[in-house]
C-alpha positions in Angstrom: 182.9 122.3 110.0 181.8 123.2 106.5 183.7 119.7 105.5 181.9 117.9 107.9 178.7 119.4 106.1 179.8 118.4 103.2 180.3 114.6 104.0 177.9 114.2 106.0 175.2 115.9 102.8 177.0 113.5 100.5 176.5 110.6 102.5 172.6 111.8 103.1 172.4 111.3 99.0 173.2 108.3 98.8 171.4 106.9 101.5 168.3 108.5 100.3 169.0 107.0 97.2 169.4 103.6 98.1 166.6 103.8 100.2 164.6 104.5 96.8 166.3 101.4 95.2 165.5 99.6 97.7 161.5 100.3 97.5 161.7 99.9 94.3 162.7 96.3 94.7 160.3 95.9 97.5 157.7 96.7 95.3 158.8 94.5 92.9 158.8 91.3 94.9 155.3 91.8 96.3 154.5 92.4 92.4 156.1 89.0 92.2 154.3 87.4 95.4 150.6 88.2 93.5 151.4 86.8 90.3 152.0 84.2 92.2 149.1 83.6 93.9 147.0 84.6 91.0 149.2 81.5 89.4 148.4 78.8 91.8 144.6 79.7 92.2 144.0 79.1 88.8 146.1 76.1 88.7 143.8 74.7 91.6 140.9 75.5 89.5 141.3 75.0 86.1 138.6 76.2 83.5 136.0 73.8 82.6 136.5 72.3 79.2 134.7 73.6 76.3 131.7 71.9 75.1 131.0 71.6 71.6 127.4 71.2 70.3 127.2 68.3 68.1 127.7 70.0 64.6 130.9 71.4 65.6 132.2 67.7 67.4 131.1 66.4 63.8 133.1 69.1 61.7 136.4 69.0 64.2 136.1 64.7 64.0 136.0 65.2 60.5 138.5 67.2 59.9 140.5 64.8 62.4 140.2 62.0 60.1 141.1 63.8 57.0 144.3 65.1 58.5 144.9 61.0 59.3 144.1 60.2 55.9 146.3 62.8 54.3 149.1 61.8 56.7 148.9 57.8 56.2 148.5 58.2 52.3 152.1 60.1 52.3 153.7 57.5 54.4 152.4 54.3 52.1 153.4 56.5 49.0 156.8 56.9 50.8 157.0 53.1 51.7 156.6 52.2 48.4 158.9 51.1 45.5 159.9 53.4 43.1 161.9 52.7 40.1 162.9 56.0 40.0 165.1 55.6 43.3 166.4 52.2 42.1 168.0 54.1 39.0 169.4 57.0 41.1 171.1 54.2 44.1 172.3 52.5 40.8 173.8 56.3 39.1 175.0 57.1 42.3 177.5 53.7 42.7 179.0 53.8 39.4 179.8 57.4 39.9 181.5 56.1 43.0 183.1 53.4 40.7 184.6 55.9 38.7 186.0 58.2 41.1 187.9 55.1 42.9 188.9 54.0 39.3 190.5 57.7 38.8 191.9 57.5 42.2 193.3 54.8 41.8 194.6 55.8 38.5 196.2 58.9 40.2 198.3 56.8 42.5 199.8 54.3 40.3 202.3 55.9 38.1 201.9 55.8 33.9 203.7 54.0 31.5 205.1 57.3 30.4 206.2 58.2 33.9 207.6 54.8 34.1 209.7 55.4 30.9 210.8 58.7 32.2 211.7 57.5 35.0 213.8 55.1 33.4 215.4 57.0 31.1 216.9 59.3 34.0 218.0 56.7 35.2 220.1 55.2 31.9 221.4 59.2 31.9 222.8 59.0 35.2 223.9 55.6 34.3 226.1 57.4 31.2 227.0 60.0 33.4 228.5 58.0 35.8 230.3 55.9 33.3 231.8 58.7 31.4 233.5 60.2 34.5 234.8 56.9 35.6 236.2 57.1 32.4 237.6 60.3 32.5 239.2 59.6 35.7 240.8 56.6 34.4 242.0 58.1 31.3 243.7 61.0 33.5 245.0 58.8 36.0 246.5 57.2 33.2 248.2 60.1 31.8 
């Protein structure tokens, strides 16, 4: 019996506890539900637009137009020529020129390579003569 007890306590917990949870969550959706409704009443009635007296429609109009001022003087001093920009486009391609040139360099072999090459090849030549001679001179014998 006392095991029965026991189980039957253990399963009292829990329920008790998930019964908790579970107004906890409750709570939390009718939470939800008024922020809701607060949401869509004041989307149906949005607040009336401020109205500015007429000194501070003046000041904000004014200020407008500087702002458009400031930002169309920057984009015709952008749109404009500058030598300056010229000189850099004209730096920047004969850098470009250059590193091609060495490139290019890099690839091609030198004349000293070239003459290295060669000569390795006139050893080998000598090498190859010399034991065709030694063969013959033993086959001889």
């Amino acid at each position: 019996m006392d095991l029965i007890k026991e189980i039957n306590d253990k399963y009292l917990a829990l329920e008790a506890e998930i019964d908790q949870k579970l107004e906890k969550v409750q709570a939390e959706e009718l939470k939800l539900e008024l922020q809701n409704e607060r949401l869509a009443e004041t989307s149906l009635h949005p607040p009336a637009p401020k109205v500015l007296s007429y000194e501070e429609a003046l000041l904000r109009n004014t200020n407008t137009l500087k702002a458009l001022d400031i930002a169309k003087a920057r984009l015709r001093s952008r749109s404009t020529y500058s030598p300056v920009e010229k000189l850099l486009q004209q730096a920047l391609e004969n850098y470009r020129k250059e590193l091609e040139g060495l490139q290019e360099e890099k690839d091609e072999p030198t004349i000293e390579e070239e003459e290295e090459g060669n000569l390795y090849d006139l050893v080998m030549q000598n090498v190859i003569e010399a034991k065709k001679q030694q063969q013959s001179q033993t086959s001889d014998l």
